[in-house]
N, C-alpha and C positions, 0 to 999 in steps of 0.2 A: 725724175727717176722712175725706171718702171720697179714697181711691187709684184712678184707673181706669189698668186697664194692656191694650194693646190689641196684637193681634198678628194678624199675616196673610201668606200666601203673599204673597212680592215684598211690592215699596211701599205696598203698600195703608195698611199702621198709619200709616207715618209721614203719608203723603200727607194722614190725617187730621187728624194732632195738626198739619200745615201749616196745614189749613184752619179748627181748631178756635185755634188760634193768630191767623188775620187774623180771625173773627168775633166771639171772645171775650176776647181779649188772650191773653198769653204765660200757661200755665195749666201748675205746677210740680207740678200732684196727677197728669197724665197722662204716663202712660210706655209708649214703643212700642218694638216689637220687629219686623221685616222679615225673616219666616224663609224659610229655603232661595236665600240672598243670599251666604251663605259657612258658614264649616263649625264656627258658634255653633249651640250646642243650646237649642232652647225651654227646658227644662226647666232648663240649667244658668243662663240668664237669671232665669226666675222663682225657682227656687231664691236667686239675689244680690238680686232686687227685697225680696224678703220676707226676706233677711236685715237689706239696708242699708236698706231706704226707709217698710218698714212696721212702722209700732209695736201694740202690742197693741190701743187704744184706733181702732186706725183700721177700716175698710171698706173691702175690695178687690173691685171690679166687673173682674170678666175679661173681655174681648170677642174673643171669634174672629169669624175670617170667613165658614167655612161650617161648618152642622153637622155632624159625624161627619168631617170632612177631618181630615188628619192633623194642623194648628195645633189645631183644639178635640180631640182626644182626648188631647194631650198633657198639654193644662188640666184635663180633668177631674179627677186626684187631685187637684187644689189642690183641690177646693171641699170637701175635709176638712178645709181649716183655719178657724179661727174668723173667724167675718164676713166669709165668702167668697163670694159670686157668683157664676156661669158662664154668659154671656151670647151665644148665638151668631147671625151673620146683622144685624150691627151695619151701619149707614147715618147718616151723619152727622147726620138728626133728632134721632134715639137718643142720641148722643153729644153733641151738643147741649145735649138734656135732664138729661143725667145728670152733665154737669159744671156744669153751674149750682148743681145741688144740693149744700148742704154739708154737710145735718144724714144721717145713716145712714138708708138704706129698708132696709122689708120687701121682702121677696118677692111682696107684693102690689100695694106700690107700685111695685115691678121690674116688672110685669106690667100695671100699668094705663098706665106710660110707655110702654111696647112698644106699645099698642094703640091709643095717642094717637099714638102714630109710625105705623104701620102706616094708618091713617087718610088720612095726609097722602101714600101712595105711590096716583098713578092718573095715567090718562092724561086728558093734559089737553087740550080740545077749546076752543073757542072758538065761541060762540053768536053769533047776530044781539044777544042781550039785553048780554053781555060786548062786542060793540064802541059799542053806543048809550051802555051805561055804561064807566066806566076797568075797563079788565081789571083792571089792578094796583092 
């Protein structure tokens, strides 16, 4: 099974597992963390997540919110541990994608999701051809 466990400066995490919750239903593989909200440590969190919630057989997707901030440098030791992932600069495309999934990715397939998401971020203009046709 995959575990995604998601963390971010302020609201951000939970804000997601809200909106990954009204999109996809109530989803018990995703667990958030809201750091620098009170005086819980990342670390003493993920330490309890991967005692109580993750079994050996499972796969753990991390997702910080920005690269090198202090939520993802906290995460980096974990991805010593086995069938770990560290995922940073997460957008609910992303997270989207990666909870639907229930069978374990590679790292390759970590990587070709990112870029399926990454795809889908631009600015969106509206044509003479998009009002003749349904934009939507």
């Amino acid at each position: 099974m995959i575990k995604i466990f998601i963390s971010s400066h302020g609201k951000l995490a939970s804000g997601m597992k809200s909106a990954i919750d009204i999109l996809l239903g109530n989803s018990d593989t995703i667990y958030v963390f809201d750091a620098y909200l009170d005086e819980k440590s990342i670390n003493d969190i993920l330490d309890t997540f991967y005692n109580v919630y993750v079994d050996k057989k499972d796969q753990v997707l991390l997702l910080s919110d920005l690269y090198g901030g202090s939520v993802n440098t906290a995460m980096v030791p974990y991805i010593e541990k086995e069938n770990t992932i560290l995922i940073s600069g997460f957008n609910l495309g992303l997270v989207i994608e990666l909870a639907k999934r229930k069978d374990p990715l590679t790292k390759h397939e970590v990587n070709q999701i990112i870029q399926e998401v990454k795809n889908g971020i631009k600015v969106v203009e509206i044509t003479n051809d998009d009002i003749e046709e349904d934009f939507f």
